[in-house]
BADO-446294 format. One line per field, with one value per residue (C-alpha): residue number from 1; residue in one letter; x, y, z. Coordinates in steps of 0.001 Angstrom, whole numbers, always signed. Last residue first. Layout:
<recs>
resi = NUM, ...
resn = A, ...
u = X, ...
v = Y, ...
w = Z, ...
</recs>
This chain:
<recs>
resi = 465, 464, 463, 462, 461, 460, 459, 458, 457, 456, 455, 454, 453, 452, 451, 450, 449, 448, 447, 446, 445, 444, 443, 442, 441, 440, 439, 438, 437, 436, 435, 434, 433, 432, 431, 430, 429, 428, 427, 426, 425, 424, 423, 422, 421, 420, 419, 418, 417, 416, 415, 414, 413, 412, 411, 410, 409, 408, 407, 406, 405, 404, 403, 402, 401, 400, 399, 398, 397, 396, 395, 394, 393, 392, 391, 390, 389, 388, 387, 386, 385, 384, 383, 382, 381, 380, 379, 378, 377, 376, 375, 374, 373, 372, 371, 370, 369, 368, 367, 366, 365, 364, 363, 362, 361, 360, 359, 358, 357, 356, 355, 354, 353, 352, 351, 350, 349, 348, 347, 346, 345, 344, 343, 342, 341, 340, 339, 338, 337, 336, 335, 334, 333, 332, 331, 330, 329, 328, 327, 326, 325, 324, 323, 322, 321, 320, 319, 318, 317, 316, 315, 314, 313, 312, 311, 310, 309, 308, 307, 306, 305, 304, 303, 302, 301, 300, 299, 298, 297, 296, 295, 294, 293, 292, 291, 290, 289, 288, 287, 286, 285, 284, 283, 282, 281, 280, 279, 278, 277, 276, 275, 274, 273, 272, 271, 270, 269, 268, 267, 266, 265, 264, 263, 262, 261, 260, 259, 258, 257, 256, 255, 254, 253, 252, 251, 250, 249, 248, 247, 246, 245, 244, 243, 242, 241, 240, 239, 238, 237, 236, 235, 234, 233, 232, 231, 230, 229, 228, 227, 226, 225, 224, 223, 222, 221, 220, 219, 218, 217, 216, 215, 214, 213, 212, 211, 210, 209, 208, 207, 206, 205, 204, 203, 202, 201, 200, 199, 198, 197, 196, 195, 194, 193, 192, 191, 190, 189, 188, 187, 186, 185, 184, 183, 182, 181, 180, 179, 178, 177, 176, 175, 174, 173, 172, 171, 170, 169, 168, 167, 166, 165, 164, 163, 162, 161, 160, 159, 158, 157, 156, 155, 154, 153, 152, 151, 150, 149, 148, 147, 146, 145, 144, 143, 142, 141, 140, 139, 138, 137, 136, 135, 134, 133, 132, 131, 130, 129, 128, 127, 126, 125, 124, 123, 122, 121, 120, 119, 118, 117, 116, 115, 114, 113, 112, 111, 110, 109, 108, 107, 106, 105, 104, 103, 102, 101, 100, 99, 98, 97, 96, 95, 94, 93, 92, 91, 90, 89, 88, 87, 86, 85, 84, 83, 82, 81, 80, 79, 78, 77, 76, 75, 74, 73, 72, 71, 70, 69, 68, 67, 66, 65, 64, 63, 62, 61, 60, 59, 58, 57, 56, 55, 54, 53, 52, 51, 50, 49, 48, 47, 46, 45, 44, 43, 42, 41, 40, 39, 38, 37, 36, 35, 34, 33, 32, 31, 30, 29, 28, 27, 26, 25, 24, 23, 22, 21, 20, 19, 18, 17, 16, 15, 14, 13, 12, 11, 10, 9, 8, 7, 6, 5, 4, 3, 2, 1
resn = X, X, X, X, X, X, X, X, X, X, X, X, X, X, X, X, X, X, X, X, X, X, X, X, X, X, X, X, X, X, X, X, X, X, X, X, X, X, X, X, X, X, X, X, X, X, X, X, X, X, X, X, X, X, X, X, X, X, X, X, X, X, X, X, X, X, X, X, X, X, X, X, X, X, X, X, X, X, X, X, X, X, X, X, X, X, X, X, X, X, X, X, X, X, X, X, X, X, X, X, X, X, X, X, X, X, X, X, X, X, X, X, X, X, X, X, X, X, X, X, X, X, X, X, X, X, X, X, X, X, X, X, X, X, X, X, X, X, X, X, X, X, X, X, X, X, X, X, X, X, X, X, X, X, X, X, X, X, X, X, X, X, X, X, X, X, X, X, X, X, X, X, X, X, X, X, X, X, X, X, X, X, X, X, X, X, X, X, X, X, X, X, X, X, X, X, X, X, X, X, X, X, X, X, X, X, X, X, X, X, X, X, X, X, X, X, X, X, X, X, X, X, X, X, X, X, X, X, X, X, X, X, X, X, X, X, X, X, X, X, X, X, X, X, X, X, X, X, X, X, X, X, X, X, X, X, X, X, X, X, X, X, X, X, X, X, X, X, X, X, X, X, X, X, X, X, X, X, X, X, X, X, X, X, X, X, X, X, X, X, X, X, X, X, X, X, X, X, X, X, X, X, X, X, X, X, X, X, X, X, X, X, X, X, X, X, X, X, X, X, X, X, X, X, X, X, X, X, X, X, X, X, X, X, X, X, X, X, X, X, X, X, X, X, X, X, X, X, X, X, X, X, X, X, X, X, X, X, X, X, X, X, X, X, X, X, X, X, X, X, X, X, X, X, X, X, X, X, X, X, X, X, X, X, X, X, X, X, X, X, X, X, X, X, X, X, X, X, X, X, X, X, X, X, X, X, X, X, X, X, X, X, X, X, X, X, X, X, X, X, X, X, X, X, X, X, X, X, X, X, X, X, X, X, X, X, X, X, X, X, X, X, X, X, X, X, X, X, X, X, X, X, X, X, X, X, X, X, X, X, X, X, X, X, X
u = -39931, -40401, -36636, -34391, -31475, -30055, -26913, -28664, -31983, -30701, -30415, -34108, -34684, -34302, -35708, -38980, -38893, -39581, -42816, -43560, -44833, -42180, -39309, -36346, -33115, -29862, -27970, -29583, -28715, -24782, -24974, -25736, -22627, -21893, -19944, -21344, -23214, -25069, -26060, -27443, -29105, -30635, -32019, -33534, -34986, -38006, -39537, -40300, -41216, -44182, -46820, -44275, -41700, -38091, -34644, -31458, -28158, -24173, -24431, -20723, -20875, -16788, -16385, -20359, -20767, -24440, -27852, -30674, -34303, -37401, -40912, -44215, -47876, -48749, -50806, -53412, -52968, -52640, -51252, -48316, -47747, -47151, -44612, -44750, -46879, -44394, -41685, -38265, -35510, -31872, -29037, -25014, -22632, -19919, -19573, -18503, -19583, -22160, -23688, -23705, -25548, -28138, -28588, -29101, -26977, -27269, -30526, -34210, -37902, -41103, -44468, -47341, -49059, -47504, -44801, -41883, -38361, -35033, -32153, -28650, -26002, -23554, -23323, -21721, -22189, -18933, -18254, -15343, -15286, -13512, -17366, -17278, -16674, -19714, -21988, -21028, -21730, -24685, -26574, -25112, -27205, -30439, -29768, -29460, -32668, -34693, -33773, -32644, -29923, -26609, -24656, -25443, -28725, -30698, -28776, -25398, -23381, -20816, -19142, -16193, -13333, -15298, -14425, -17300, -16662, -19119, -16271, -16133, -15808, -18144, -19829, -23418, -25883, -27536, -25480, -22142, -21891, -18541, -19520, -17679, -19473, -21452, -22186, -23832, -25676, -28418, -31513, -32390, -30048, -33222, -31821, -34005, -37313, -38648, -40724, -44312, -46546, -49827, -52860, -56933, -59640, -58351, -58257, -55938, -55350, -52820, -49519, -47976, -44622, -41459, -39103, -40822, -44516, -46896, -49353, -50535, -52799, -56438, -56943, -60291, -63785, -62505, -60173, -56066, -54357, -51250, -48258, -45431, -45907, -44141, -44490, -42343, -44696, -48753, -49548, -52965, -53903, -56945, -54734, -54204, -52308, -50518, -49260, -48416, -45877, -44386, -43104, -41979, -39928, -39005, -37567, -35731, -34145, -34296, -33227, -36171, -39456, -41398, -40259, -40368, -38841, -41032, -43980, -47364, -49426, -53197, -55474, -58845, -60254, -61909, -59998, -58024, -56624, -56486, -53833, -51842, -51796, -49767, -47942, -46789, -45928, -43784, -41661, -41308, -43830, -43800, -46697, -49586, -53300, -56116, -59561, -62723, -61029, -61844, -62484, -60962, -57491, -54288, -51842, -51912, -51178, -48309, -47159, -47353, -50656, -52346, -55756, -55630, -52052, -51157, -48630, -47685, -46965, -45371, -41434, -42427, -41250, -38996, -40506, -37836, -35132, -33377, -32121, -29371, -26575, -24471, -22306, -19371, -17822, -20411, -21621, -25156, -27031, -30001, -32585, -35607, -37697, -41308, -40662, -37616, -34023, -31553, -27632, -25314, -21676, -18979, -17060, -19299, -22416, -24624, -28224, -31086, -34242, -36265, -36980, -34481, -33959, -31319, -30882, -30875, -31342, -34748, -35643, -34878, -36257, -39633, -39783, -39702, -42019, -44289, -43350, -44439, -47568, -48633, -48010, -50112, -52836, -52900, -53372, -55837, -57534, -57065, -59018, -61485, -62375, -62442, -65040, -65202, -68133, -67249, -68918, -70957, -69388, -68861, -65677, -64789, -61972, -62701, -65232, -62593, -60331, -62561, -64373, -62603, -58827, -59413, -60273, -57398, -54902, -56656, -55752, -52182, -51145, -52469, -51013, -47881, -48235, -48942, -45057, -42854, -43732, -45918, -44999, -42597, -40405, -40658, -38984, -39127, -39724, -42880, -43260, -41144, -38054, -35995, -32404, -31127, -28730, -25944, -23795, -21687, -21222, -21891, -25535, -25989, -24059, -26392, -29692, -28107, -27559, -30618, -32623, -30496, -30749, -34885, -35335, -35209, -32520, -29797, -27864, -25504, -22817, -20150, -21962, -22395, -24681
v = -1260, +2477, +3395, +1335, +670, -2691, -1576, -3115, -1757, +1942, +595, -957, +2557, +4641, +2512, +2790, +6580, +6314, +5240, +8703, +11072, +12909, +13863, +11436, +12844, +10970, +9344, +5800, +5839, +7429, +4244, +1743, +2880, +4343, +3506, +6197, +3865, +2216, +5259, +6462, +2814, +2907, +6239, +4263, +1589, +3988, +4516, +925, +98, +2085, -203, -2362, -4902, -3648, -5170, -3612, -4788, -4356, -1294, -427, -1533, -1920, -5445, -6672, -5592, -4205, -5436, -3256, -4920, -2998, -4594, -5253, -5097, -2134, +114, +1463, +4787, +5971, +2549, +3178, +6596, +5991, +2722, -191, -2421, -1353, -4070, -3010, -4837, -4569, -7315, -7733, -9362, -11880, -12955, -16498, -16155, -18100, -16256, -13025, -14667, -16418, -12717, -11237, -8949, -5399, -3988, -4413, -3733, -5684, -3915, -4389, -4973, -5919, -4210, -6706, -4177, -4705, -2445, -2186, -965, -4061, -3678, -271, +741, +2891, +4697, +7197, +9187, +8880, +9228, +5344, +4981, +7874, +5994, +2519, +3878, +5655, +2814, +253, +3073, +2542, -1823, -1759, +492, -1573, -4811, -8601, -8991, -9681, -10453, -9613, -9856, -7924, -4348, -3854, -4890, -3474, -3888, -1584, -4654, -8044, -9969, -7689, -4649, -3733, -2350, -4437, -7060, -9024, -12101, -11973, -14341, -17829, -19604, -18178, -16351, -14632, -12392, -13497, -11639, -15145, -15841, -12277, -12016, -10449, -12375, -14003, -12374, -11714, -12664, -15036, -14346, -16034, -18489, -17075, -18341, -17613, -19743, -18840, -20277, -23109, -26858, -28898, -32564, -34760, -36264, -39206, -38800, -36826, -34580, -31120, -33135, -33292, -30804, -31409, -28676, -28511, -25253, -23257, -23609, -24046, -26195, -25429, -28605, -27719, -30280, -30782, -28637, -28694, -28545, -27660, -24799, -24877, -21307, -19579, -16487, -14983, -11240, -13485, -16418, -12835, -12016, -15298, -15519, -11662, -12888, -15935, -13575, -11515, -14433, -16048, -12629, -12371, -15083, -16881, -15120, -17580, -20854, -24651, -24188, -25278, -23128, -22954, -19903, -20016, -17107, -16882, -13820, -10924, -7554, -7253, -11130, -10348, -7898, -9837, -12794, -9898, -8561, -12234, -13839, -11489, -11049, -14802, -17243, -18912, -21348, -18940, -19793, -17685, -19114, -17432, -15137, -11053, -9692, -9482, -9733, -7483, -7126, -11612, -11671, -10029, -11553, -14598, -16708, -19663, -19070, -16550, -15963, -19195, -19959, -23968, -25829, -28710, -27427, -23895, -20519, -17974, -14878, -12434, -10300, -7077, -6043, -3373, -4486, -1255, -825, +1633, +3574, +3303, +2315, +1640, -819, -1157, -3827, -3864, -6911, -4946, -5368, -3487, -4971, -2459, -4210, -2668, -2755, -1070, -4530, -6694, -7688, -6716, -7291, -4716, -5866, -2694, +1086, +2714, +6015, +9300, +11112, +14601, +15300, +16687, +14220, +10884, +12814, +13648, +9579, +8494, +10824, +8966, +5691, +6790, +8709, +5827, +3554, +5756, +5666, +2182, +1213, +3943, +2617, -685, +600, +2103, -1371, -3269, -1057, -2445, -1993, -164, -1091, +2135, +4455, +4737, +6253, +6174, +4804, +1540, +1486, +2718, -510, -3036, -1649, +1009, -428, -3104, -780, +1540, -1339, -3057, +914, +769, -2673, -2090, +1220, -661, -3439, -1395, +309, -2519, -4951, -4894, -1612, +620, -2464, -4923, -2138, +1460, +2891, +1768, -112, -2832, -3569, -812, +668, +3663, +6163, +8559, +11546, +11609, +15362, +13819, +14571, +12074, +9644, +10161, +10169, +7055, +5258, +5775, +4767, +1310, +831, +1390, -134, +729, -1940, -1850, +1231, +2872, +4683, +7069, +7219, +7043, +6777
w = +44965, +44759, +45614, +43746, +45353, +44545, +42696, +39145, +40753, +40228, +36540, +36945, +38385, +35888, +33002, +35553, +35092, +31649, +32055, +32976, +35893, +36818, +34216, +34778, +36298, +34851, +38550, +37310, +33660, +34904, +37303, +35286, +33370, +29673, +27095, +24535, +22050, +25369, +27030, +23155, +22846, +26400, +25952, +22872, +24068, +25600, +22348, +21445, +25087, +24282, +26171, +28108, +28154, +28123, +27562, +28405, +27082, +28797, +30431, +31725, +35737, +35417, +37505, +37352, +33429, +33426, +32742, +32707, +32691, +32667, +33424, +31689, +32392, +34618, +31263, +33191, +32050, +35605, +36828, +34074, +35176, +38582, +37911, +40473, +38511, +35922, +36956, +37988, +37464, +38014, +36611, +37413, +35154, +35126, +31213, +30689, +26737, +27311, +30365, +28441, +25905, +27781, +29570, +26923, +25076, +23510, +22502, +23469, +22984, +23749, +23011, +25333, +22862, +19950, +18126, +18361, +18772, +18112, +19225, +17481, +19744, +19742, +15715, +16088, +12295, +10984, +8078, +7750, +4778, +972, -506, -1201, +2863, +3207, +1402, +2619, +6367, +5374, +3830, +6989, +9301, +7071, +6877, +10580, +10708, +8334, +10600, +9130, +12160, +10995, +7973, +4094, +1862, +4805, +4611, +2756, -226, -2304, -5266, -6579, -6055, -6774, -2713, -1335, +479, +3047, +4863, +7821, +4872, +2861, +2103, +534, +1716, +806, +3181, +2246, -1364, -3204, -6145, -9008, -11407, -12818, -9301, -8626, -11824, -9664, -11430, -7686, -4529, -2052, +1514, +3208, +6072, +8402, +10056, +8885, +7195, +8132, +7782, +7255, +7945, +10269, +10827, +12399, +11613, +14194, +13350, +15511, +16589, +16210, +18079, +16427, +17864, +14708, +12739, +9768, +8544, +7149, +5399, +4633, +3008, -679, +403, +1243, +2286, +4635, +4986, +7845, +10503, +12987, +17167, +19872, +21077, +20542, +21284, +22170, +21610, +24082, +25433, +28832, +26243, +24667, +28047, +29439, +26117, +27052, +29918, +28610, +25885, +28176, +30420, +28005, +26207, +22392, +20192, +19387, +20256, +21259, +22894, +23148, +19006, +16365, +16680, +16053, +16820, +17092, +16908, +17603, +14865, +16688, +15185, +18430, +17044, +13805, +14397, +17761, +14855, +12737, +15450, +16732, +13098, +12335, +15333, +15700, +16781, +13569, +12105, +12514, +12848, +12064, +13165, +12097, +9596, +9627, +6347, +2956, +4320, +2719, +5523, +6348, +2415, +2189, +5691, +3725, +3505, +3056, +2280, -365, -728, -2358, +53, -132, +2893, +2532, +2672, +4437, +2506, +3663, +2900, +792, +1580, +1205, -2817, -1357, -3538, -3820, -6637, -7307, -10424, -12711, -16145, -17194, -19827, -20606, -21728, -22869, -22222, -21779, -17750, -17799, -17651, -16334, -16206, -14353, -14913, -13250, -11617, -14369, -15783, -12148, -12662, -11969, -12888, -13576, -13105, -12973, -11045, -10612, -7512, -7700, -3658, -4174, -6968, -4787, -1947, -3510, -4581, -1412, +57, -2080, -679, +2780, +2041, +222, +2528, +4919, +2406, +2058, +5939, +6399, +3353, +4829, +8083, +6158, +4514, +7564, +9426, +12631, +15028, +18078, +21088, +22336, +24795, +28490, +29148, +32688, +32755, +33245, +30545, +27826, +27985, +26292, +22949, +22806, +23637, +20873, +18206, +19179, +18928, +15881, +14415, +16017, +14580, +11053, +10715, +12429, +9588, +6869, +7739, +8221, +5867, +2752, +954, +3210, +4814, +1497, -699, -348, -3613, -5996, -9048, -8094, -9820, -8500, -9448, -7920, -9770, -7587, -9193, -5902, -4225, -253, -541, -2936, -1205, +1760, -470, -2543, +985, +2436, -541, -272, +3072, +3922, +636, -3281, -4287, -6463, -5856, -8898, -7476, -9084, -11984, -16027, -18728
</recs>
């Protein structure tokens, strides 16, 4: 059989890219190992872990926010099962709809190991042995990433656990604890936490949330300590011992020193993830590697003419979105288009609660690379609609270039942050200023108006602070 583009990988980038290139007039095939489309971010990442996230949310909110408004109700009792059917059946929905496209759009699928032989070469391997072989024009590696594991610590997804694991709990654990205060390791401790665990997160660095913005991040920190978790920071750990009742870790200063014991039901690993490239027959094609990941052009080319790469196994941030616009992008360069990804404009978001969201640069980075800039806050406590929903925790930050007041990054703390990035994000992909954000009329009451007037802030007048 024969293509123009074969797509190994089922994920947020490489379904995206077969649908666009499929839509552009290419006969497109996808390859997939696991038994279901979507990869890590529909089946055990991205989306169980918000129906997760906003069920524990809901749980939490009844049986300690309703009082104050006036909603007197009985404390809810949790009913783990339901909520993992909720959890299953929105997967489900997800992966499903998956599958429709693929057949709406003609797109062709494997099901199997997908190696590349050679430049136009695919190799199918099924899970009975059989092998196939198919021909094409272009390749796309879109194979994402796997959990990076901990050197001592082994994951046996029972007591020590992935983020696999952490979705897929019997019940409730007495004491959770978390090694990684990343993204991950916050929205699934934030989880068990609403759901009555104590939670624990040990981390390496003297922060959370490495790489986003120091003071949203500590911010954010005395948030989760008031929500109950606790964090040890600068810390390692260097062994775990599951037993039948639970897991002793060792646990010891990240500059050194004596170790200490700590117990817990249940552990979480979770420092990270690493590109996926296992059984791809990338050395033997030629396929050039750096640090584990794929190297390739601002085309997505890789050094083997008619192989491509995009999403987590290549450079920059490990997002489903980033990975979605690169599957356009390679689609419509292979289709004889223009594909672009503005890797400035990218925003990241940490789905706790309050949420944190942000794109562009930070302040550390803008101050490393000798940028002058100017910054305007403006914290919710002084927001109408977030006293109303009592929701005051959080704050805006816009910061903008000091000599031509273009927008520069905005980060946001607050219950929907999430959605709010993104007027930021279009400003932001069109050049804009602080001051086009803070002359934009913002409908009256929202949270929204407080992204106004942290850019009004950047020029120091804001009007309700």
């Amino acid at each position: 059989m024969s293509y123009d583009l074969i797509v190994i990988g089922s994920g947020p980038g490489g379904y995206v890219c077969a649908i666009r290139a499929a839509q552009l007039g290419l006969k497109v095939a996808v390859v997939e190992k696991e038994k279901t489309y979507g990869g890590t971010c529909l089946n055990i990442g991205c989306i169980p872990s918000k129906a997760l996230l906003h069920a524990s949310e809901l749980f939490d909110e009844a049986g300690h926010g309703f009082a104050a408004l006036g909603i007197e109700v009985p404390a809810p009792k949790l009913n783990l099962p339901g909520m993992m059917k909720h959890k299953a059946d929105t997967v489900a929905a997800n992966v499903n709809g998956v599958a429709f496209l693929f057949k709406k759009n003609k797109v062709e699928a494997f099901r199997g190991l997908g190696a590349v032989l050679a430049p136009g070469k695919v190799q199918v391997t099924v899970e009975d042995g059989t092998v196939q072989v198919l021909e094409t024009r272009n390749i796309v590696i879109a194979t994402g990433s796997e959990v990076t594991p901990l050197p001592g610590v082994e994951i046996d997804e029972k007591r020590i656990v992935s983020s696999t694991g952490a979705l897929d709990l019997a019940k409730v654990p007495g004491r959770l604890i978390v090694i990684g205060a990343g993204v991950i390791g916050l929205e699934l401790g934030s989880v068990w936490r609403r759901l009555g665990a104590r939670v624990e997160v040990i981390e390496y660095l003297d922060r959370i949330l490495p790489g986003m913005d120091a003071e949203v991040a500590k911010q954010a920190q005395r948030l989760f300590e008031k929500q109950g978790m606790t964090f040890r920071l600068a810390s390692k750990v260097t062994g775990a011992k599951a037993t039948a009742k639970g897991v002793t870790l060792t646990v010891e200063s990240a500059a050194g020193g004596a170790a200490e014991s700590v117990e817990a039901d249940i552990v979480l690993v979770a420092i990270g993830r690493r590109p996926f490239t296992a059984g791809l027959g990338l050395e033997a094609a030629g396929v050039a590697m750096e640090r584990g990941r794929i190297v390739i052009d601002d085309h997505f080319r890789t050094n083997v003419a008619g192989i491509f790469a995009i999403g987590d196994v290549v450079r920059g941030p490990m997002l489903a979105h980033k990975a979605e616009d690169e599957g356009v992008a390679v689609a419509e360069i292979i289709a004889g288009k223009a594909g672009h990804v503005n890797y400035d404009v990218i925003p990241g978001v940490v789905y706790t609660f309050p949420e944190i969201a942000s794109v562009g640069k930070t302040e550390e980075e803008l101050k490393a690379a000798g940028i002058e800039y100017n910054a305007g806050k403006f914290p919710f406590t002084a927001n109408g609609r977030a006293r109303a929903n009592r929701a005051t925790d959080g704050f805006v930050k816009v910061l903008a270039d000091k000599a031509t007041d273009r927008v520069l990054g905005v980060h946001i703390v607050a219950a929907g942050a999430g959605e709010m990035i993104h007027e930021a994000a279009v400003l932001m992909e069109f050049g804009g200023s602080s001051e086009d954000l803070a002359r934009t009329c913002h409908a009256h009451p929202t949270m929204s108006e407080a992204v106004k007037e942290a850019a009004m802030a950047v020029e120091k007048r804001q009007i309700h602070l």
